[in-house]
RODO-2510 file (C-alpha; in nm, 4 decimals, decimal comma):
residues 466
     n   res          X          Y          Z
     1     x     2,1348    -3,1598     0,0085
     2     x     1,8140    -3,0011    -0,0645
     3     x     1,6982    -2,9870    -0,4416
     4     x     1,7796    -2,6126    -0,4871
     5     x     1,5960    -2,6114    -0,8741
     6     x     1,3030    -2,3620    -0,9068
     7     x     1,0499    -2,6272    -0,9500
     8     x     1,1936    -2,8017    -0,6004
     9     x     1,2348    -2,4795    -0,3960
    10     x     0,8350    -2,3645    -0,5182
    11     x     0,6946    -2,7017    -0,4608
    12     x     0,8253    -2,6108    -0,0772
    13     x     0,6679    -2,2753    -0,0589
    14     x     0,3817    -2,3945     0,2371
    15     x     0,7028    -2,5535     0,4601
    16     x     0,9447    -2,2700     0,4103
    17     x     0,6306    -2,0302     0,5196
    18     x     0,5084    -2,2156     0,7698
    19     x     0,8640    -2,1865     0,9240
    20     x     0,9214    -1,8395     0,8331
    21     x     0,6018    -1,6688     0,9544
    22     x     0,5533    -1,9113     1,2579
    23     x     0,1495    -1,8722     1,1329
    24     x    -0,0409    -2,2082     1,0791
    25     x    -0,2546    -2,0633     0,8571
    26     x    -0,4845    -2,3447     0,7831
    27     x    -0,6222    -2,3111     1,1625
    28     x    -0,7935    -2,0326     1,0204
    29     x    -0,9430    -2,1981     0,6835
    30     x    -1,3095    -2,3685     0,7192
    31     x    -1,5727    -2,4778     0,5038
    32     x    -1,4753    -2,4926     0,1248
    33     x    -1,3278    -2,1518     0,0767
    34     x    -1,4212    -1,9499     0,3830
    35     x    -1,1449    -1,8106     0,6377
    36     x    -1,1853    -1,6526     0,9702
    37     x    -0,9903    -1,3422     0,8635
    38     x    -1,0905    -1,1954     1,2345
    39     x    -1,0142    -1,4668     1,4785
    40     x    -0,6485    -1,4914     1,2333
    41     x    -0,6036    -1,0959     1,2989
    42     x    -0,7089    -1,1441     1,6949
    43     x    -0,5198    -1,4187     1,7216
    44     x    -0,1932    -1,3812     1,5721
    45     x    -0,1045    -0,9956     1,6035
    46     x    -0,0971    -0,7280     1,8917
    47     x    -0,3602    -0,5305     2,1246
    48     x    -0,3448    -0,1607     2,0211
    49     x    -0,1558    -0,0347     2,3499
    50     x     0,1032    -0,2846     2,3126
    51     x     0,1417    -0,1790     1,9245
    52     x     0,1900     0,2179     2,0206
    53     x     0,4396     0,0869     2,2862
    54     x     0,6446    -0,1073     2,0756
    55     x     0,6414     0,1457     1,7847
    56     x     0,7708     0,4211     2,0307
    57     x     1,0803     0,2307     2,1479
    58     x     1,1993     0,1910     1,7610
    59     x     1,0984     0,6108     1,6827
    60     x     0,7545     0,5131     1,5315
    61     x     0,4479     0,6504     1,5837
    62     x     0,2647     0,9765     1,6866
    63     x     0,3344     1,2145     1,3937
    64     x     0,2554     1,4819     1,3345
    65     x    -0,1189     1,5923     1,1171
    66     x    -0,1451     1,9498     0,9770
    67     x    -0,3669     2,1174     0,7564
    68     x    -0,2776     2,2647     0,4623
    69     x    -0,3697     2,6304     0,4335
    70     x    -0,2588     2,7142     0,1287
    71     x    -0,3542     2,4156    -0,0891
    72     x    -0,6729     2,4785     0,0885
    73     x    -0,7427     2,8238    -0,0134
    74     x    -0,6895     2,7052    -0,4168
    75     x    -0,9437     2,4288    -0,3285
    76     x    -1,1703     2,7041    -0,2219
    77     x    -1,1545     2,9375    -0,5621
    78     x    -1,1876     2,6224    -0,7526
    79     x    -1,4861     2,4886    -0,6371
    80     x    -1,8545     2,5746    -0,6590
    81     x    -2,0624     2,7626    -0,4213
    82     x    -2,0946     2,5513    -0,0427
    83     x    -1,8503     2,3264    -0,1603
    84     x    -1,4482     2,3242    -0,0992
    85     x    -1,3697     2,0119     0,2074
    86     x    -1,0850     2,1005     0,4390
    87     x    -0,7305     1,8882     0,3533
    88     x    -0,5390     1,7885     0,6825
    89     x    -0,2325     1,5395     0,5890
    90     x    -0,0112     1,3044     0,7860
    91     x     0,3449     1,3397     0,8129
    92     x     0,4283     1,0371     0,8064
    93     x     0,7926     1,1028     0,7000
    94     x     0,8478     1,1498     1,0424
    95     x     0,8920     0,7760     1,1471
    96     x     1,2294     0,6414     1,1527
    97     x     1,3420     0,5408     0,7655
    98     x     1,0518     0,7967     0,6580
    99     x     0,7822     0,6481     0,5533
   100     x     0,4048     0,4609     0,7377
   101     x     0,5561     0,1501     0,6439
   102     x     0,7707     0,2279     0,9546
   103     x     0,4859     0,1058     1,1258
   104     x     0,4197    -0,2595     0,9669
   105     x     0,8013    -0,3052     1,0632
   106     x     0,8405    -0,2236     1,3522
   107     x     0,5593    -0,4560     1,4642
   108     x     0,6993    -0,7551     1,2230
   109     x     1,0596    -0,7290     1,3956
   110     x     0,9588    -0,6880     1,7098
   111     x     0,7893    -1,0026     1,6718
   112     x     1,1212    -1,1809     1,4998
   113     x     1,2869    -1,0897     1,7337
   114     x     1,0543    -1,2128     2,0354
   115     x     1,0324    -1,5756     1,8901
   116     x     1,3988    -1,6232     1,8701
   117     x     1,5031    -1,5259     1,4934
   118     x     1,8179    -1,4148     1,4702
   119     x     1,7379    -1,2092     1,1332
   120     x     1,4467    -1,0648     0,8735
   121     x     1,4160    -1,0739     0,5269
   122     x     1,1945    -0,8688     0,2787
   123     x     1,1086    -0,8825    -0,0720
   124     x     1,0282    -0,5013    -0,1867
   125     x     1,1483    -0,2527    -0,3790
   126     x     0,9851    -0,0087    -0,1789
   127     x     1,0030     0,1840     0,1011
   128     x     0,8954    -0,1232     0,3066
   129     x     1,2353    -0,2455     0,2785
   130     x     1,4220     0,0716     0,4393
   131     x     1,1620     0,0472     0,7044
   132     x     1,2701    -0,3054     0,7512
   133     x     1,6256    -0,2347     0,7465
   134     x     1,5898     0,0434     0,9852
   135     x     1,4030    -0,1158     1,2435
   136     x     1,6269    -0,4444     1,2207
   137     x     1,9616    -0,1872     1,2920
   138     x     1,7714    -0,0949     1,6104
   139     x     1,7025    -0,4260     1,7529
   140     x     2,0272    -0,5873     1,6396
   141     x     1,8913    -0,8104     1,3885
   142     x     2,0379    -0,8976     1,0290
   143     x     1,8601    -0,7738     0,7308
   144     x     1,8173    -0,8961     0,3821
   145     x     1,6181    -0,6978     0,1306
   146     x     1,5309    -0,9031    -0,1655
   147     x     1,4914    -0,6119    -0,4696
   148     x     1,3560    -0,5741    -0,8334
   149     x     1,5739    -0,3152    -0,9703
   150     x     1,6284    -0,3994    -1,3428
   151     x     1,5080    -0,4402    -1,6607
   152     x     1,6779    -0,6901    -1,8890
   153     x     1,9155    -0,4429    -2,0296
   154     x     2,0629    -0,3659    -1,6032
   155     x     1,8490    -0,0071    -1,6446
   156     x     1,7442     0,0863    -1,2743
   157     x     1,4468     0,3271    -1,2170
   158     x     1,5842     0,6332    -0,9996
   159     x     1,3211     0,5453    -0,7367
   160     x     1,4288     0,1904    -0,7215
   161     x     1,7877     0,2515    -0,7115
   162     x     1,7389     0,5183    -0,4132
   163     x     1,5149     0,2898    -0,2053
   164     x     1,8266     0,0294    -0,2487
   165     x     2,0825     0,3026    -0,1848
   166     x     1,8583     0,3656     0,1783
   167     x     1,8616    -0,0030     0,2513
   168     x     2,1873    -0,0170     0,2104
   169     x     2,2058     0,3249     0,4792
   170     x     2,0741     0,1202     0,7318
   171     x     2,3111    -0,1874     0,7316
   172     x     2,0798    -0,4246     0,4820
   173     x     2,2415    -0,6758     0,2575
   174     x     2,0064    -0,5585    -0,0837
   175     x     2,0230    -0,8580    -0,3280
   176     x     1,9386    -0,6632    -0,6037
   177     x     1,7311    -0,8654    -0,9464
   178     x     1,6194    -0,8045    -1,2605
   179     x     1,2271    -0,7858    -1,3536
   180     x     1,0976    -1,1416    -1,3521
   181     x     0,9482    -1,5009    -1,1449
   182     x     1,2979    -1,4870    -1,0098
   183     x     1,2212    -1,2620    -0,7662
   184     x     1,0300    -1,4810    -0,5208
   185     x     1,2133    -1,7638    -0,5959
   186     x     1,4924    -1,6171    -0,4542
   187     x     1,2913    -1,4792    -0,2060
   188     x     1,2301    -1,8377    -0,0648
   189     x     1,5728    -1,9934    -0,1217
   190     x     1,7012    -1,7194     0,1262
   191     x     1,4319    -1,7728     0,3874
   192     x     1,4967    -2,1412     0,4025
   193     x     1,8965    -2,0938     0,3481
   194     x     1,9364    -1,8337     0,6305
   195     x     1,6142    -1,9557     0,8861
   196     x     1,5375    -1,5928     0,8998
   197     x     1,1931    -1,4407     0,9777
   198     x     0,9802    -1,3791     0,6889
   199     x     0,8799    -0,9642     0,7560
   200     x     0,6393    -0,9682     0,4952
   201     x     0,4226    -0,6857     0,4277
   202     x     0,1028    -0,8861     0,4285
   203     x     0,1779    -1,1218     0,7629
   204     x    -0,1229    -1,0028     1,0056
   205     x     0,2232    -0,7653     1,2165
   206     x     0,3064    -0,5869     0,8854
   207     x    -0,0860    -0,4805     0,9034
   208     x    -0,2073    -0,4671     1,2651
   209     x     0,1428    -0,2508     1,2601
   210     x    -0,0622     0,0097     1,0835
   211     x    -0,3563     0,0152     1,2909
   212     x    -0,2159     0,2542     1,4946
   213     x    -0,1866     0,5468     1,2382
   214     x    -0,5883     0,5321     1,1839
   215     x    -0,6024     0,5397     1,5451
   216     x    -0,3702     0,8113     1,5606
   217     x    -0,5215     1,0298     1,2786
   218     x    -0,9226     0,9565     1,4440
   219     x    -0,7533     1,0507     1,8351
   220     x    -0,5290     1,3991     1,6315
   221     x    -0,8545     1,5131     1,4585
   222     x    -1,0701     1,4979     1,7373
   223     x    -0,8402     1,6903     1,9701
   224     x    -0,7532     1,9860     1,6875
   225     x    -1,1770     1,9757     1,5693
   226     x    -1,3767     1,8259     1,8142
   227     x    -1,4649     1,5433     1,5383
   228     x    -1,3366     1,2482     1,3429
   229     x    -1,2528     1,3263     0,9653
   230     x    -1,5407     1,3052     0,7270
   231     x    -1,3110     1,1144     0,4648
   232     x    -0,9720     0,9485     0,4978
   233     x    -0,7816     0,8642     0,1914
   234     x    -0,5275     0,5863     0,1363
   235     x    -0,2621     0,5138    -0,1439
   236     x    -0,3628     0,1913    -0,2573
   237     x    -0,0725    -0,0439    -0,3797
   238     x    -0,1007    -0,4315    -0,1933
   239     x    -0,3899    -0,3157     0,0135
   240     x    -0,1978    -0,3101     0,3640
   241     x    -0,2356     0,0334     0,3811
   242     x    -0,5938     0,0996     0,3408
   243     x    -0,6345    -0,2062     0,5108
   244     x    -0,4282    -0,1084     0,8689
   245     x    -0,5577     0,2426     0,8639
   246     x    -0,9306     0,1501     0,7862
   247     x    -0,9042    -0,0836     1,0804
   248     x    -0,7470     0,1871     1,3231
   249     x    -1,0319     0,4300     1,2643
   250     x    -1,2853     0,1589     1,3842
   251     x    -1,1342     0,0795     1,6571
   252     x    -1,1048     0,4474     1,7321
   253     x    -1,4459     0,4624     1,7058
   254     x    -1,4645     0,6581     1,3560
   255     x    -1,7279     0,4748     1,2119
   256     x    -1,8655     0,6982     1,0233
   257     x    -1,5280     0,7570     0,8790
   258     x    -1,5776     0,7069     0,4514
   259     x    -1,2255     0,5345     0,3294
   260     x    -1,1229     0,5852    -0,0116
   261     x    -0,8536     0,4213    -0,1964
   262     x    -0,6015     0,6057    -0,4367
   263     x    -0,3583     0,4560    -0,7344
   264     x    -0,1648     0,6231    -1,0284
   265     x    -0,3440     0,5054    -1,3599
   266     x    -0,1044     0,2440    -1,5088
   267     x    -0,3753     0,0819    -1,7323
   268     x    -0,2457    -0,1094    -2,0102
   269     x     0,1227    -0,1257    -1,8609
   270     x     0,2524    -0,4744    -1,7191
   271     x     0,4247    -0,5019    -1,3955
   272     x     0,6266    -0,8495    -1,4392
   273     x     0,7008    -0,7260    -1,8728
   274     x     1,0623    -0,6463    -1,8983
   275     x     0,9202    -0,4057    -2,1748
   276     x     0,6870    -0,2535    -1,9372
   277     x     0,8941    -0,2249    -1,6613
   278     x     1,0761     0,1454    -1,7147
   279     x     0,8008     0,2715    -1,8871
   280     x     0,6024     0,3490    -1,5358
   281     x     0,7299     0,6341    -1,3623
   282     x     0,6020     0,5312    -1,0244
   283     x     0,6770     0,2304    -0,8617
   284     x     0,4099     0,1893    -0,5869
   285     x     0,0785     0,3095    -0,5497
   286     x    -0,0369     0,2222    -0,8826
   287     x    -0,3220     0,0133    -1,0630
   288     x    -0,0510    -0,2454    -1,1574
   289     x    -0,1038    -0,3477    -0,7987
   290     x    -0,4186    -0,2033    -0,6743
   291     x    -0,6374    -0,3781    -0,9078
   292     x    -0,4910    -0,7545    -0,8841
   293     x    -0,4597    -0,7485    -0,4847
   294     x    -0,7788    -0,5984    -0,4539
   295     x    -0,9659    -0,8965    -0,6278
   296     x    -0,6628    -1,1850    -0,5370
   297     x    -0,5319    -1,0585    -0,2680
   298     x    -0,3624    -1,4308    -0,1914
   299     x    -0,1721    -1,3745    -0,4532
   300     x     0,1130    -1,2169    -0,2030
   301     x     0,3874    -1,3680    -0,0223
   302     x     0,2284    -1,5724     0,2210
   303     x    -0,0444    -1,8389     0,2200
   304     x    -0,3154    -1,5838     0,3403
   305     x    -0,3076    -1,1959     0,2958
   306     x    -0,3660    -1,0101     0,6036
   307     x    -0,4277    -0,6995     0,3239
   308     x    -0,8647    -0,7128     0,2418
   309     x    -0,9123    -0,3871     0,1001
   310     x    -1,3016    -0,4605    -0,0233
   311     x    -1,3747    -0,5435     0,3404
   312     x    -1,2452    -0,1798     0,3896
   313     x    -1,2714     0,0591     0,0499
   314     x    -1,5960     0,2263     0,0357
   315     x    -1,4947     0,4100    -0,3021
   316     x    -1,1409     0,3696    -0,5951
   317     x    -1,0085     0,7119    -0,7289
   318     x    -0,7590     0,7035    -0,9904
   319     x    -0,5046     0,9865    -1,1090
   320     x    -0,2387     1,0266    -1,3407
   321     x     0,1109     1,0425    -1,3308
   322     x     0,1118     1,3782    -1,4441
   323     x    -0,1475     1,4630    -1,1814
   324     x     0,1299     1,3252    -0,9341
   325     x     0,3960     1,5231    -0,9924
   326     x     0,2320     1,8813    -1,0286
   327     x     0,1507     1,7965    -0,6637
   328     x     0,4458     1,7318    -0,5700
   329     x     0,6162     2,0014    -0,7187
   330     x     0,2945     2,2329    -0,5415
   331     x     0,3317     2,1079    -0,2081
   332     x     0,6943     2,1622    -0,1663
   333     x     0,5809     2,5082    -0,3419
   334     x     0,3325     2,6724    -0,1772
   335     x     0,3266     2,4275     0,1640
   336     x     0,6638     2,4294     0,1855
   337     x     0,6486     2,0513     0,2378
   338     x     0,9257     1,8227     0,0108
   339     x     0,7974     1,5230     0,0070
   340     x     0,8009     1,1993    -0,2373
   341     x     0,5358     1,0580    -0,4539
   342     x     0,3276     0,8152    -0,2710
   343     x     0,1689     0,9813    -0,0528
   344     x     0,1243     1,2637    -0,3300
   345     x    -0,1042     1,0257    -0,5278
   346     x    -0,3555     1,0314    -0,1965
   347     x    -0,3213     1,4192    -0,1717
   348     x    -0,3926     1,4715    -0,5613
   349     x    -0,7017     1,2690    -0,5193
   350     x    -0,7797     1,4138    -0,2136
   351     x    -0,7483     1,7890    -0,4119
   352     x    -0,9940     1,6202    -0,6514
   353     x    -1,2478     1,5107    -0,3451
   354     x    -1,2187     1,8005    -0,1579
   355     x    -1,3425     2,0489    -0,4755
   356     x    -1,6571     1,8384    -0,5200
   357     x    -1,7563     1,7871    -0,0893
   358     x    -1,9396     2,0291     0,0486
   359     x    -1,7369     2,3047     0,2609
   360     x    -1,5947     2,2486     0,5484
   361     x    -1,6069     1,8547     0,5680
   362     x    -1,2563     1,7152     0,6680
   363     x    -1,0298     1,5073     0,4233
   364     x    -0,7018     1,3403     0,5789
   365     x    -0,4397     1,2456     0,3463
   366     x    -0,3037     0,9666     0,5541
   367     x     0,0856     0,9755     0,4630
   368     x     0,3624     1,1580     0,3309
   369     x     0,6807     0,9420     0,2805
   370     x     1,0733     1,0580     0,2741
   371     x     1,2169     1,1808    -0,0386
   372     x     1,5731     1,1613    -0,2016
   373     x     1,7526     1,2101    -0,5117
   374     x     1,5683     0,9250    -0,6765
   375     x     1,1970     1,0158    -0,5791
   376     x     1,1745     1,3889    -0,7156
   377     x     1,0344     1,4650    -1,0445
   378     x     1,2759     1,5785    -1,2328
   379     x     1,4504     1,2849    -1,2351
   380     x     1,1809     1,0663    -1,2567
   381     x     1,0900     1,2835    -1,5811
   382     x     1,4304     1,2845    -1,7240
   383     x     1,4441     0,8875    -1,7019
   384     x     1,0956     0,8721    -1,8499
   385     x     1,2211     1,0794    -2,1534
   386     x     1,4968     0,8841    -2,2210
   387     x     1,2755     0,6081    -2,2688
   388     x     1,1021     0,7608    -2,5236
   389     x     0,7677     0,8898    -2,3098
   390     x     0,6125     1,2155    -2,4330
   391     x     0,6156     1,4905    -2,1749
   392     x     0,4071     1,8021    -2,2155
   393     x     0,1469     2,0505    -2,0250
   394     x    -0,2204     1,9994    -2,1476
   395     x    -0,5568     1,8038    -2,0900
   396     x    -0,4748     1,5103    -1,8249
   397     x    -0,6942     1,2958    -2,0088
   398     x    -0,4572     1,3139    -2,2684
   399     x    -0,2055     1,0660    -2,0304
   400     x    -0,1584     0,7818    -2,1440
   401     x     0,0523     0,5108    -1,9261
   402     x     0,3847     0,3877    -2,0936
   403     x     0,3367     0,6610    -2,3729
   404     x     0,2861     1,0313    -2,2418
   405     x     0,2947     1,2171    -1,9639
   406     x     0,0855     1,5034    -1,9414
   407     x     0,0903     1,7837    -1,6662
   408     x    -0,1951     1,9713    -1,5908
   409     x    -0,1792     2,3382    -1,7045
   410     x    -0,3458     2,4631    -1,3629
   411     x    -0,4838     2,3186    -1,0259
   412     x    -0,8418     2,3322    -1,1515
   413     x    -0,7726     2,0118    -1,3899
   414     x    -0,6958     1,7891    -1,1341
   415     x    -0,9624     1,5666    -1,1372
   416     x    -0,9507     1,1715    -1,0126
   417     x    -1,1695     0,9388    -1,1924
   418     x    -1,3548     0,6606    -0,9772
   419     x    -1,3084     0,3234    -1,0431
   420     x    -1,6202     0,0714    -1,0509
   421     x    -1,5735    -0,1255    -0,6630
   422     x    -1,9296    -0,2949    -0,7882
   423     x    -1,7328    -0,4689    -1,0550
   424     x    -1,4058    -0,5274    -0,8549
   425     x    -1,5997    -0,7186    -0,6202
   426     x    -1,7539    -0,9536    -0,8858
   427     x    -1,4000    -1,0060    -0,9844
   428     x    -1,3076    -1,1108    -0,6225
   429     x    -1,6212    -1,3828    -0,5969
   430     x    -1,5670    -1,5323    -0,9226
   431     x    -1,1972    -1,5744    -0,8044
   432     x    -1,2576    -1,6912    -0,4941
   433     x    -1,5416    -1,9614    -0,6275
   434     x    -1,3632    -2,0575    -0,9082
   435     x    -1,4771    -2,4313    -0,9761
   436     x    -1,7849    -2,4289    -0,7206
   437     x    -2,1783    -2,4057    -0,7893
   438     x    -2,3264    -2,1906    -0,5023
   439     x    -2,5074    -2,4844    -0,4068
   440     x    -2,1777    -2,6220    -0,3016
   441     x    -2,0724    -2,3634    -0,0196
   442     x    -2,1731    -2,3780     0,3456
   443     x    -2,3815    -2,0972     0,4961
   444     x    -2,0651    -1,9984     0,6744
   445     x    -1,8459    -1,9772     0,3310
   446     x    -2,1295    -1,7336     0,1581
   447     x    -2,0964    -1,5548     0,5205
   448     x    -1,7488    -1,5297     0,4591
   449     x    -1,8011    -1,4036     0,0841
   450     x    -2,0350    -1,1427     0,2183
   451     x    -1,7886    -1,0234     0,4920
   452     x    -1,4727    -1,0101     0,2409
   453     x    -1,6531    -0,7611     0,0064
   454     x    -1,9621    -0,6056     0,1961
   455     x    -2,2847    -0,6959    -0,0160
   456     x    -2,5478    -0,9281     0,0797
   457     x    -2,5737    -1,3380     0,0534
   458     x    -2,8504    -1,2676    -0,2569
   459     x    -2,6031    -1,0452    -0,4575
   460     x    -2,3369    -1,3129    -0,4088
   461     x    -2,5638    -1,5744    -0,5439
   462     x    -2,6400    -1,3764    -0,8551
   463     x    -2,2650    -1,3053    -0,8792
   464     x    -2,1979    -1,6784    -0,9088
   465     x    -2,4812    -1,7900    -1,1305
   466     x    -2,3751    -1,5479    -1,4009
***
């Protein structure tokens, strides 16, 4: 019998991952840190005709994009003279289970289910996991979704516990934890218990998977304008997102394409504290994840994350939580559109971007997601009151993450605040070249470096002799 303690099962991660993913990662690895993150991508996952095939035989894929008049018009009074961009979104609650992440599954099960695995397990709390779920019910695979749900005290966060409750809608066992390093422990007892696939988001599928919706949304926009969209912006959580999409418009042939990233302001808020862990009223899309898997992305659930979002990112807006849900409550409003919070966080930045762009230069807000009794505001706002977080209508600034709420009094507030990418790339060398001189790395490794976050060999060398 196998030594099932949590130092035994973790000292196995590389063997139960290796077995899992069917990836040998380390034929990608070279040099002393560099990796061929192209020939791993080219390699590994799917051309882009077979992906749009595959997605349309599981109810994925082609959605519809709109523009949104009315939003639109109160970008218009609320900017300056020339200025006032043009907001198209995504509907990307259209896929089967309701969400772009719809797109990373079907890819990853497909897969599974081509090698010979009789079943697929996930660890999210997110939407990822009804995607999961969803596309496993349609190709007759078993499902296991691996959740954080509680804090220490068995309090669920009404997103969480509605994410679960759609798992559980599409046949999923949901193993449901508490906040914690338990979580992918478990995680990796299961995948070497059961011999299940491991339909990660950040396996080379889950993000060539979304390669197709940048395609989609460059092919859309230059039907409807005759153009590709000025800027496309991307909720930012584990990167796969920005990642996928950024990825889709080049091979589209939107170069010029600027991709921005997007997160809810969590500063100062822990995601693993058990203290921390109700006190964030959104539960993806946020700093709490952007940030570290921006400058570690390895830090994810397999030996090499598919998700490079400084390869991609050419700027980092941030908005608040209150910012999120007065657009929420606006689009359903005035657009007539009721959909949940993640994809809100891109359109409230996007609101912010379009009022400072000149007029009539294209933004695309690249998803919408599903929504449900969990995701709306008012009970996301009722749960953050009863644990003891100030809500009230004023200056945004105000907000502060685990402490207040504040909603902006009127749509001319809304105003995202860039983060430094300068900086978050300095982060990602030092991490990356922790314990080496540059003296030490091959010509190919600072290649690599350069490639990862887009400056040249000279600003990596000043990086590392800091």
């Amino acid at each position: 019998m196998r030594d099932l303690t949590y130092c035994a099962v973790m000292g196995r991660k590389n063997e139960i991952m290796k077995k899992a993913v069917g990836i040998d990662y380390s034929e990608f690895e070279f040099g002393k840190i560099g990796f061929d993150y192209e020939k791993m991508m080219s390699n590994v996952a799917y051309e882009m005709d077979d992906m749009i095939n595959i997605q349309k035989e599981t109810k994925v894929g082609n959605t519809p994009l709109f523009e949104l008049h009315n939003i639109n018009r109160l970008v218009k009074a609320n900017s300056a003279d020339g200025k006032g961009g043009r907001i198209f979104i995504k509907d990307e609650a259209a896929n089967a289970s309701g969400s772009f992440k719809a797109r990373r599954a079907a890819i990853s099960v497909y897969h599974a289910q081509k090698m010979g695995y009789k079943g697929v397990i996930a660890a999210t709390s997110g939407n990822y996991g009804a995607a999961v779920a969803s596309q496993a019910a349609q190709r007759g695979l078993k499902c296991i979704i691996v959740q954080e749900v509680f804090d220490s005290q068995k309090k669920g966060q009404p997103e969480i516990v509605e994410k679960a409750r759609k798992c559980e809608a599409f046949g999923a066992e949901v193993i449901q934890l508490t906040v914690g390093p338990e979580l992918f422990y478990t995680f990796l007892k299961l995948l070497e218990e059961t011999g299940f696939f491991n339909a990660s988001l950040y396996t080379p599928f889950g993000i060539a998977g979304v390669e197709t919706l940048g395609y989609e949304i460059a092919e859309q926009m230059n039907s409807m304008e005759g153009r590709y969209p000025d800027y496309v912006v991307a909720t930012h959580a584990g990167g796969g997102n920005l990642t996928g999409t950024a990825r889709g418009l080049i091979k589209a042939g939107a170069t010029g394409c600027k991709v921005y990233g997007a997160s809810v302001d969590l500063k100062g808020l822990h995601m693993a504290s058990d203290k921390d862990f109700n006190r964030k009223s959104f539960t993806t899309g946020h700093t709490g994840f952007g940030i570290p898997f921006a400058t570690q992305p390895d830090r994810a659930d397999v030996p090499r994350n598919a998700a490079r979002v400084l390869r991609y990112m050419d700027r980092y807006l941030t908005v608040t939580q209150g910012e999120v849900f007065y657009v929420t409550e606006m689009l359903a409003q005035i657009e007539g559109i009721e959909r949940g919070p993640a994809g809100n966080v891109s359109l409230a930045a996007a609101i912010s971007l379009a009022m400072e762009v000149d007029e009539g230069k294209i933004i695309v807000v690249q998803e919408t997601e599903y929504t449900g009794a969990g995701k709306h505001p008012m009970p996301q706002l009722t749960f953050a009151r009863e644990n003891g977080i100030k809500i009230y209508r004023g200056e945004i600034r105000e907000n502060v993450p685990g402490k207040t709420i504040v909603l902006p009094r009127q749509f001319g507030q809304i105003k995202a605040v860039e983060l430094d990418l300068k900086k978050m790339k300095e982060r990602y060398v030092g991490n990356v070249t922790k314990g080496f001189k540059y003296e030490e790395l091959t010509e190919d490794d600072v290649k690599y470096l350069a490639d990862e976050v887009r400056i040249d060999r000279v600003e990596i060398e000043k990086i590392m002799n800091k």
